[in-house]
Backbone atoms as SQL, in Angstrom:
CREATE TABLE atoms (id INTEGER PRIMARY KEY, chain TEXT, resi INTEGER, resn TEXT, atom TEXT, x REAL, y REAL, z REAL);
INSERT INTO atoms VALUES
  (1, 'A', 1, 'UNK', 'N', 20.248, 21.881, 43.990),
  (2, 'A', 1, 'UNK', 'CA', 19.970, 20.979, 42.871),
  (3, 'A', 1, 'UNK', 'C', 18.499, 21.003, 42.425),
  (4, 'A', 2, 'UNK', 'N', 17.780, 20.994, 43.328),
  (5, 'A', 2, 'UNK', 'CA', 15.975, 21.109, 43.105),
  (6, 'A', 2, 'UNK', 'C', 15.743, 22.114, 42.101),
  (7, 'A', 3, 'UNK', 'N', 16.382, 23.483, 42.676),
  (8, 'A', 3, 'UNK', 'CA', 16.189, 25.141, 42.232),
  (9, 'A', 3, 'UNK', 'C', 16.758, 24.551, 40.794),
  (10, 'A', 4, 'UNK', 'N', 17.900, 24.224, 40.846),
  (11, 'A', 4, 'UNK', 'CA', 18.680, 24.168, 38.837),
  (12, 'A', 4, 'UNK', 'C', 17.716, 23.006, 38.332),
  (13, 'A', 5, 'UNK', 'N', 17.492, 22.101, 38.560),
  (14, 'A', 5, 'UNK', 'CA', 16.429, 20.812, 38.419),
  (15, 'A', 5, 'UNK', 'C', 15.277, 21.671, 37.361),
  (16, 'A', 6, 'UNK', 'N', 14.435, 22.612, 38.438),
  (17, 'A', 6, 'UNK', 'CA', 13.150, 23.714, 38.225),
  (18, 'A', 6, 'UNK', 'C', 13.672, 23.927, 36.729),
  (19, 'A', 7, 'UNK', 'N', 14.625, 25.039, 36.817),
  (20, 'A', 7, 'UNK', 'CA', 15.152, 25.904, 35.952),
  (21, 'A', 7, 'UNK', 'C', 15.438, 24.986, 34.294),
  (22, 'A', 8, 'UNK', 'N', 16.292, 24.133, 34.719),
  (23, 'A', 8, 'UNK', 'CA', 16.349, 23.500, 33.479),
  (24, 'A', 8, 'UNK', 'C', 14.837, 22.561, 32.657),
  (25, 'A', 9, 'UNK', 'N', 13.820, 22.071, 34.105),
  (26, 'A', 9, 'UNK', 'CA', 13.062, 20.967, 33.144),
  (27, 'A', 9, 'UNK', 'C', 12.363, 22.488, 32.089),
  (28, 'A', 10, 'UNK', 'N', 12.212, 23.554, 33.037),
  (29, 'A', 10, 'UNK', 'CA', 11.487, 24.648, 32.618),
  (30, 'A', 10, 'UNK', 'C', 11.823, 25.204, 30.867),
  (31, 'A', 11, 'UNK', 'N', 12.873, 25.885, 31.072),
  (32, 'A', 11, 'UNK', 'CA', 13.563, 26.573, 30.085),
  (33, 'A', 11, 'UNK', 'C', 14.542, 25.823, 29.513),
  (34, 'A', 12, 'UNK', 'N', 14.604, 24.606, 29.504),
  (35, 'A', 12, 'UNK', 'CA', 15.678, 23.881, 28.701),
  (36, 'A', 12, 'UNK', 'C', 14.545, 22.784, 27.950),
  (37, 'A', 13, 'UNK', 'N', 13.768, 21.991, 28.785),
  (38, 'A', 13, 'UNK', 'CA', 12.892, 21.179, 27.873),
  (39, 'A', 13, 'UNK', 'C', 11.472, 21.414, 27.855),
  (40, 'A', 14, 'UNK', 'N', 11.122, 22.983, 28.091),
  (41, 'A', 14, 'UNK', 'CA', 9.892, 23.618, 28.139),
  (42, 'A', 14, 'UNK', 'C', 8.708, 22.941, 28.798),
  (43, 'A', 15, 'UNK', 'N', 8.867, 21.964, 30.221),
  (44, 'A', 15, 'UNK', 'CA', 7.634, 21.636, 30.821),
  (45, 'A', 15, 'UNK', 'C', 6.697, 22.401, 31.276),
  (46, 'A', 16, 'UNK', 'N', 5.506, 22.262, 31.309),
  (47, 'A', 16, 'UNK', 'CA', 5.050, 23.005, 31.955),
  (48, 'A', 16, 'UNK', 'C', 4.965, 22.616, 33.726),
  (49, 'A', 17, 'UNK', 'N', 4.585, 23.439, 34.406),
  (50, 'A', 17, 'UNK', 'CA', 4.458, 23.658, 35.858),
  (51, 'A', 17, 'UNK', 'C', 4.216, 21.989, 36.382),
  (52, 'A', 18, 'UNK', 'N', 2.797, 21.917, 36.114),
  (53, 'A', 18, 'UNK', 'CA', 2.657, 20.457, 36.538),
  (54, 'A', 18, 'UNK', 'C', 3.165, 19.944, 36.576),
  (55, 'A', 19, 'UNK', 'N', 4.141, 19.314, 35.102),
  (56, 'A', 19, 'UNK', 'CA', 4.858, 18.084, 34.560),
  (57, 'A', 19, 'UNK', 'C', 6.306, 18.090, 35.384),
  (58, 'A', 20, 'UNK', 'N', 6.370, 19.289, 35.304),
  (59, 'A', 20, 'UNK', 'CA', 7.932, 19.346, 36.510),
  (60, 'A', 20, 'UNK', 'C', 7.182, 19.045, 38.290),
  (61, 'A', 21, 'UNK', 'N', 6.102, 19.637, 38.732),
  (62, 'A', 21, 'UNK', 'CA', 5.951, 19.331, 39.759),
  (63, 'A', 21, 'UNK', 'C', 5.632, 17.344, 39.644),
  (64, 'A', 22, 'UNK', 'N', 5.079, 16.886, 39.163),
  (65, 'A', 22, 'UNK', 'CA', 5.169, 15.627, 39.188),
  (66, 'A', 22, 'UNK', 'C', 6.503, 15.165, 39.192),
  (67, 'A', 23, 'UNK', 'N', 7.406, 15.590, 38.137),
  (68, 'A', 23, 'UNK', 'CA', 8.833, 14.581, 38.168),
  (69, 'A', 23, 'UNK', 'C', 9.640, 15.095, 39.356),
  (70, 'A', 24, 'UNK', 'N', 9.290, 15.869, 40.224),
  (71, 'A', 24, 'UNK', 'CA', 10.433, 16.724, 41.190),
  (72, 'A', 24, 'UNK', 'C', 9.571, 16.554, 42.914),
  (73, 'A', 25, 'UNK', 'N', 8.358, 15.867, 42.915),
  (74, 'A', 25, 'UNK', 'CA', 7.659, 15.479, 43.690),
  (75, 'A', 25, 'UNK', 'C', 6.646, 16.636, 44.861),
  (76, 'A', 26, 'UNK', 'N', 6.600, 18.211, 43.867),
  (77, 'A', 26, 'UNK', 'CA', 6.366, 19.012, 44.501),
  (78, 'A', 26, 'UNK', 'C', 4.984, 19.456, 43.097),
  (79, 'A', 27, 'UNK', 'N', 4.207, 20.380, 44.338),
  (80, 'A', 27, 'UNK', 'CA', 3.244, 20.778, 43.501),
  (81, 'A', 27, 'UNK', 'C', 3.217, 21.773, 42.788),
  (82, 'A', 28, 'UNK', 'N', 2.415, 22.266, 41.408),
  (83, 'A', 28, 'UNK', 'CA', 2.252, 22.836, 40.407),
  (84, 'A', 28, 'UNK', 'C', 2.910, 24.509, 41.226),
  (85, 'A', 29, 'UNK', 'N', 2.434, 24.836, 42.213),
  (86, 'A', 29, 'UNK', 'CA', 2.297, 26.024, 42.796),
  (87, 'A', 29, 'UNK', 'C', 3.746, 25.896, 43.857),
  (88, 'A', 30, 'UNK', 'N', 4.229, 25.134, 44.125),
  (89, 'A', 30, 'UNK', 'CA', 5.538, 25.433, 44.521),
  (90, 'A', 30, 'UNK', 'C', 6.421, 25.597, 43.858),
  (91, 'A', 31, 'UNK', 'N', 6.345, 24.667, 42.068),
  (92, 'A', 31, 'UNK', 'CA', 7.216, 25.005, 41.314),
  (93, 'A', 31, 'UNK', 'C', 7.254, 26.543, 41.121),
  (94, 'A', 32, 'UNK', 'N', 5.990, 26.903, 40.872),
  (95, 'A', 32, 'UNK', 'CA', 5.783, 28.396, 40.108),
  (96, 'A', 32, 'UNK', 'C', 6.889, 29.334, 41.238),
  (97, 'A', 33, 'UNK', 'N', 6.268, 29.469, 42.195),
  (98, 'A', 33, 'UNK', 'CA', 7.296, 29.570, 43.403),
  (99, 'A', 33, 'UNK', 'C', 8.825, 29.364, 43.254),
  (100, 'A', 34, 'UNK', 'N', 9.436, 28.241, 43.221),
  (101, 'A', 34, 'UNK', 'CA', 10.864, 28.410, 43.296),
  (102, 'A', 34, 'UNK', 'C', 10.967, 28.765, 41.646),
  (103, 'A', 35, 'UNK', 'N', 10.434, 28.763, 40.743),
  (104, 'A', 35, 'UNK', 'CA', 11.223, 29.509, 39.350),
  (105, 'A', 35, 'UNK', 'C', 11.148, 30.992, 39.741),
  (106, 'A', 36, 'UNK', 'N', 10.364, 31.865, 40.609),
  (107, 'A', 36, 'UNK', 'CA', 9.912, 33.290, 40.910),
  (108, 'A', 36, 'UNK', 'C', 11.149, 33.757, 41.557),
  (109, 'A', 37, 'UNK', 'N', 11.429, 32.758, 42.204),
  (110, 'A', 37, 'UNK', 'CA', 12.605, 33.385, 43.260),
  (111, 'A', 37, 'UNK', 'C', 13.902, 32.776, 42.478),
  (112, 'A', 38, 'UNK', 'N', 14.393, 31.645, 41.914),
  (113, 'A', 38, 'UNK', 'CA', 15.215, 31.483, 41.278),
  (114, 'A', 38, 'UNK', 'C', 15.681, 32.500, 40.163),
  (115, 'A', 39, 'UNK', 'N', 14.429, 32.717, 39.421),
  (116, 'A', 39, 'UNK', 'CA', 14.693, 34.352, 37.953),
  (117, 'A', 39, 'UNK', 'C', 14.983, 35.378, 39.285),
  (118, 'A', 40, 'UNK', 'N', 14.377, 35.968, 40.172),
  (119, 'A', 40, 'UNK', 'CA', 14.918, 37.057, 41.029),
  (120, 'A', 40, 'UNK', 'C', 15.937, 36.898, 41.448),
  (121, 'A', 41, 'UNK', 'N', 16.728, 35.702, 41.643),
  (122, 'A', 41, 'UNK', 'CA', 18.256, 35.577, 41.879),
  (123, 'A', 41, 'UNK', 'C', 19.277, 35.941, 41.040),
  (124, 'A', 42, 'UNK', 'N', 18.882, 35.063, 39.954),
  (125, 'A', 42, 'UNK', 'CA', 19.592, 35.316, 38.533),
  (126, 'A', 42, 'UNK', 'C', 19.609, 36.819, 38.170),
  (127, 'A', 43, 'UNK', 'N', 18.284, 37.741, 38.366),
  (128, 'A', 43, 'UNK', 'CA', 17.630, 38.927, 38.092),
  (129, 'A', 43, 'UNK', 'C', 18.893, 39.495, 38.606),
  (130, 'A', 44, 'UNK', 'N', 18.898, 39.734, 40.004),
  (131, 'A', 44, 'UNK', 'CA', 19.696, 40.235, 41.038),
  (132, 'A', 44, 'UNK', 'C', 21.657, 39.853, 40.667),
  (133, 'A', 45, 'UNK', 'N', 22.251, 39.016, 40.508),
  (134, 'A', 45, 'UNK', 'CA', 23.134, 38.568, 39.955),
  (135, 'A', 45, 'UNK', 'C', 23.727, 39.216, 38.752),
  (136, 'A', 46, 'UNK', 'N', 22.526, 39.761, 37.848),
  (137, 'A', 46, 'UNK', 'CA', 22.639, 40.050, 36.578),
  (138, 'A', 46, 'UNK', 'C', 23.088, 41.605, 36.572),
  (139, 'A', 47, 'UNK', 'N', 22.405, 41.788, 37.636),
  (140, 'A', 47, 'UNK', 'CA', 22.184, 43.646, 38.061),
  (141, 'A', 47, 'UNK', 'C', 23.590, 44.007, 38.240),
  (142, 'A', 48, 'UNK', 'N', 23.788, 43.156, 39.416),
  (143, 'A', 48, 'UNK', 'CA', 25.171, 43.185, 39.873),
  (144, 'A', 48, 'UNK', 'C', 26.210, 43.525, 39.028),
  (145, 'A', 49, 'UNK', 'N', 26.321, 43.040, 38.216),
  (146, 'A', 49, 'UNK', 'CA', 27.186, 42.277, 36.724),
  (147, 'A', 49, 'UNK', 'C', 26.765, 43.794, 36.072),
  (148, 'A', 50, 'UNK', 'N', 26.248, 44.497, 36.013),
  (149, 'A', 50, 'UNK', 'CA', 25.674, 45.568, 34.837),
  (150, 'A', 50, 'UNK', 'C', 26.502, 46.638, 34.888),
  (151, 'A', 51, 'UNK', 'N', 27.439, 47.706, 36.117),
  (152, 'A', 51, 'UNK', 'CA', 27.866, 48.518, 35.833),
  (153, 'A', 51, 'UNK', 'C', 29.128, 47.475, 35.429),
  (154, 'A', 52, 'UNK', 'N', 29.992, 46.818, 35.347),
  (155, 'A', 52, 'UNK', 'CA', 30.863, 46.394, 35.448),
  (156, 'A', 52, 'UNK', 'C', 30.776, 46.064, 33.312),
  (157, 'A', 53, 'UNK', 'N', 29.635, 45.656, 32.928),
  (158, 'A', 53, 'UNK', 'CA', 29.370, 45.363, 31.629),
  (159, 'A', 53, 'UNK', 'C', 29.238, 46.976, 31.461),
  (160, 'A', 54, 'UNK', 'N', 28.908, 47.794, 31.410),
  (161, 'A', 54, 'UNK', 'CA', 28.287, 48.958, 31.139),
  (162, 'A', 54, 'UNK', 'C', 29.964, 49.953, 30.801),
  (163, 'A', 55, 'UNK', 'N', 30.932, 49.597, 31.343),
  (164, 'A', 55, 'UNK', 'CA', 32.404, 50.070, 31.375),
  (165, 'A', 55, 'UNK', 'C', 32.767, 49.275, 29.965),
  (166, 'A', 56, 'UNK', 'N', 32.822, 48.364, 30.391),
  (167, 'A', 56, 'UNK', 'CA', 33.362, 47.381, 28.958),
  (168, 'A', 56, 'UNK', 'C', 32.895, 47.907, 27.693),
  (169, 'A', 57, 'UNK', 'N', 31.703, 48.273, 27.538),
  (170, 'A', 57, 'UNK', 'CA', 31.276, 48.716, 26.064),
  (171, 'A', 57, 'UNK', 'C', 31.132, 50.235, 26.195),
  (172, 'A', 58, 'UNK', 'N', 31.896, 50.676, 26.899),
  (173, 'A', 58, 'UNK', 'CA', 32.305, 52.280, 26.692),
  (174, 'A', 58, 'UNK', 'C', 31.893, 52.588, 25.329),
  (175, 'A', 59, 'UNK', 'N', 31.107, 53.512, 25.054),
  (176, 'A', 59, 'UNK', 'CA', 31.295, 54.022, 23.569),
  (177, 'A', 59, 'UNK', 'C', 30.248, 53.306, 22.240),
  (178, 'A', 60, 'UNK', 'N', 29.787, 52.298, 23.348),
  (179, 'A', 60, 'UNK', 'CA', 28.548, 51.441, 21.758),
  (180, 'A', 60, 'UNK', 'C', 27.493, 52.203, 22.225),
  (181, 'A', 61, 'UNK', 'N', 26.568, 52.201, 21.098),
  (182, 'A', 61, 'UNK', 'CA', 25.570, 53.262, 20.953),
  (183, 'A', 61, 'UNK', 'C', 24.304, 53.036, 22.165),
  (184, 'A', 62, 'UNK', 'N', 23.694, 53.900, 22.456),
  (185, 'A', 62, 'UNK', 'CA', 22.957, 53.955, 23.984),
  (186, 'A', 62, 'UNK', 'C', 21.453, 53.454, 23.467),
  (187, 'A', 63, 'UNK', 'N', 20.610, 53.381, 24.578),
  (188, 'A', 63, 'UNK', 'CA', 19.613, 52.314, 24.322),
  (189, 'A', 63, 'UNK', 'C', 18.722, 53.374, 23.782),
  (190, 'A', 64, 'UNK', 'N', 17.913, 52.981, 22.054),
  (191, 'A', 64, 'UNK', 'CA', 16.912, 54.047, 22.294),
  (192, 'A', 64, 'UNK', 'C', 15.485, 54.145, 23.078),
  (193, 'A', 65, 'UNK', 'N', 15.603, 55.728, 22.679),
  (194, 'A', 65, 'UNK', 'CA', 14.323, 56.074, 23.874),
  (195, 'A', 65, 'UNK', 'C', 13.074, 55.348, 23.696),
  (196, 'A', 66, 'UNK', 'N', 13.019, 54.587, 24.982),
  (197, 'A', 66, 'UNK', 'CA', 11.419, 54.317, 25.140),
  (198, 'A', 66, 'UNK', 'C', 12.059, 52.349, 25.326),
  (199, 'A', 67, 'UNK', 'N', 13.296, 52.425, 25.169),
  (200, 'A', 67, 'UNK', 'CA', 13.330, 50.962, 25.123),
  (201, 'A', 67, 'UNK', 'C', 13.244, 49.971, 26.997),
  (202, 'A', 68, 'UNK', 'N', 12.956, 49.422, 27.208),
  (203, 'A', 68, 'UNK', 'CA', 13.377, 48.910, 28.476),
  (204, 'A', 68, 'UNK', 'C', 14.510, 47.701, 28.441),
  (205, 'A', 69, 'UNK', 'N', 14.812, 48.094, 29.785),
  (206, 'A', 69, 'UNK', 'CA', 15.868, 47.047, 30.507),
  (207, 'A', 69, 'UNK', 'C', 15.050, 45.905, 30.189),
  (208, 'A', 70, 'UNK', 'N', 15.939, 44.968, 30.476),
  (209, 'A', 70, 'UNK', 'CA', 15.070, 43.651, 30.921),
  (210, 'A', 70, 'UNK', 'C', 14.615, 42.950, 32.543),
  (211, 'A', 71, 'UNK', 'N', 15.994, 44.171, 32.987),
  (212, 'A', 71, 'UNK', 'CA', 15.226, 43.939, 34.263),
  (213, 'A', 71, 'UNK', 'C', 14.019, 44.716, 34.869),
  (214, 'A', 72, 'UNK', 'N', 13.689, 45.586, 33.785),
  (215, 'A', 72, 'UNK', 'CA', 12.016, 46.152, 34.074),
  (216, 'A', 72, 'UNK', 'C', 10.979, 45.752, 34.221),
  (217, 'A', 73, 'UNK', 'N', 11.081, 44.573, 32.986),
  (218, 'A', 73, 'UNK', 'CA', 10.178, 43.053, 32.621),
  (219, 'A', 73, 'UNK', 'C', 9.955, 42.244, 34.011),
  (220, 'A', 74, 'UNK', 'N', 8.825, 42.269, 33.956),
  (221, 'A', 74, 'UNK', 'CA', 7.926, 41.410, 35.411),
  (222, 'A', 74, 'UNK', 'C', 8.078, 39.771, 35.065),
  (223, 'A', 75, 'UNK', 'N', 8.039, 39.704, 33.539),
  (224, 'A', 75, 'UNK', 'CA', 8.350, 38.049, 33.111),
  (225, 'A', 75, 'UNK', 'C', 9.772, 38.137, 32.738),
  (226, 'A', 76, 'UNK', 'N', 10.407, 36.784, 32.668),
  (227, 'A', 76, 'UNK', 'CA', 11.786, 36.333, 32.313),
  (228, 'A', 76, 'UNK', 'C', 11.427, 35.715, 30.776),
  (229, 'A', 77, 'UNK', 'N', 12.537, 36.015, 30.333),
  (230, 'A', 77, 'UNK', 'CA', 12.400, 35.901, 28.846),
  (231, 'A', 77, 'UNK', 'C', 11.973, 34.640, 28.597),
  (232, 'A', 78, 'UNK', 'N', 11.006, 33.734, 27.943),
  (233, 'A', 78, 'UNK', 'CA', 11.478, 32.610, 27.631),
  (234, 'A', 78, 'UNK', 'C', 12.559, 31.791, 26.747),
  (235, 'A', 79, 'UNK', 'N', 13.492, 30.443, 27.085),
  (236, 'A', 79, 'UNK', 'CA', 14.011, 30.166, 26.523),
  (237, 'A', 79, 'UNK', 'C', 14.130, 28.902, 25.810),
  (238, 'A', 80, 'UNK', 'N', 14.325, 28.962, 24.618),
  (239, 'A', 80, 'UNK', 'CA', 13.509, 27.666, 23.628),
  (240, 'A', 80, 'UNK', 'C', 14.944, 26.864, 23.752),
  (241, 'A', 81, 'UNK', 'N', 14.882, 25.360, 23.610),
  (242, 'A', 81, 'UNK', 'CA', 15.752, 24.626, 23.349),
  (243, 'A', 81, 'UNK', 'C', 16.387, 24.656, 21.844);
């Protein structure tokens, strides 16, 4: 509940670090912490999920050159409410 807690004050009502470590009773630098490992879960989860998506769209056009994954990306996308 803490970890989804993180995730949502984050990317659902865009707090920053602090403002969630105050309402969740942990500090600025632990939040940063469990969102790091929470996106590497999700990250990992997602991966999983990819050849299985990658069958399904048999035949749609391939990524062009030079484009990256998103799981290449060192940051997680942000997401606006």
């Amino acid at each position: 509940p803490e970890v989804r807690a993180t995730l949502i004050l984050r990317h659902y009502y865009g707090y920053d670090y602090a403002q969630i470590g105050t309402y969740l009773g942990m500090s600025s630098g632990t939040v940063g912490s469990t969102l790091s490992r929470a996106h590497a879960s999700i990250r990992r989860k997602l991966e999983a999920l990819e050849p299985k998506a990658a069958a399904a769209t048999e035949g749609s056009p391939a990524r062009p050159a030079g484009a990256r994954s998103r799981s290449a990306s060192t940051e997680p996308p942000e997401v606006l409410p």
